[in-house]
C-alpha positions, 0 to 999 in steps of 0.5 A, spaced: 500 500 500 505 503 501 507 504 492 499 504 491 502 498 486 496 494 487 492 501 481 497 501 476 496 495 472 492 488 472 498 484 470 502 487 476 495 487 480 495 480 479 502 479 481 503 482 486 496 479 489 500 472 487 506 473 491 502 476 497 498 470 497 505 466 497 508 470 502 503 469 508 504 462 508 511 464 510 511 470 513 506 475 515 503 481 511 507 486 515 514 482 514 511 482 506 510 490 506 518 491 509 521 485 504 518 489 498 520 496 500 526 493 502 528 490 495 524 497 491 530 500 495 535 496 493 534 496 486 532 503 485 537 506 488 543 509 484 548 504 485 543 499 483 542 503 477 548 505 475 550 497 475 544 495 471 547 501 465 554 499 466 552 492 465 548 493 459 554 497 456 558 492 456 553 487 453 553 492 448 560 495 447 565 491 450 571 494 453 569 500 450 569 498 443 564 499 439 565 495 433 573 492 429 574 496 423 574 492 416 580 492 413 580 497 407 577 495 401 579 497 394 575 499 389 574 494 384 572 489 390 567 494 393 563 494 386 563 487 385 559 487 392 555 491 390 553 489 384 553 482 387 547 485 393 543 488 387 543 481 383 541 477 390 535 482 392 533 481 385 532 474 386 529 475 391 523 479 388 518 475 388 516 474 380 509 474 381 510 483 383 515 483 378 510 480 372 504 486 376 509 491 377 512 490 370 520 488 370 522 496 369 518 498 375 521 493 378 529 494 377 528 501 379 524 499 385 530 494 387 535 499 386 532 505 390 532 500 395 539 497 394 542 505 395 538 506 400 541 500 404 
């Protein structure tokens, strides 16, 4: 009651009416208050927080590194790539648009979509 948790949503309602439920065959109401207020306090404090961005950080950029640069390409080899993306995206395109949309509308379409990637 001392949240007013029980208003905010039903799933949580129900929750945390589940949980009341299973903590009186074990405690008592007041004991189930003073746990939940203790647990709010810890995992909403600053420290708490800090560890869960820190955390999420690392999942995310290891050691601070975001991503390992490729290796320069030359020219020549990024053209082919390209050229071998778009051909593979037109082999996708299902026929059945490509025979409604006709086959020009088609190519430009895909290309749009290739640059636009």
């Amino acid at each position: 009651y001392l949240f007013d948790l029980d208003n905010k949503s039903f799933f949580r309602s129900r929750i945390l009416s589940a949980l009341k439920t299973m903590s009186f065959a074990v405690t008592s109401a007041q004991e189930f208050h003073k746990l939940l207020f203790r647990l709010h306090l810890q995992q909403a404090s600053s420290e708490a927080m800090s560890g869960w961005i820190f955390f999420a950080r690392e999942i995310l950029w290891p050691e601070g590194v975001f991503f390992d640069p490729t290796p320069e390409q030359d020219p020549e080899e990024l053209k082919q790539q390209m050229e071998q993306a778009k051909s593979m995206l037109m082999a996708i395109f299902p026929e059945q648009m490509r025979a409604v949309l006709s086959q020009e509308i088609a190519e430009d379409g895909i290309g749009m979509f290739h640059e636009m990637l």
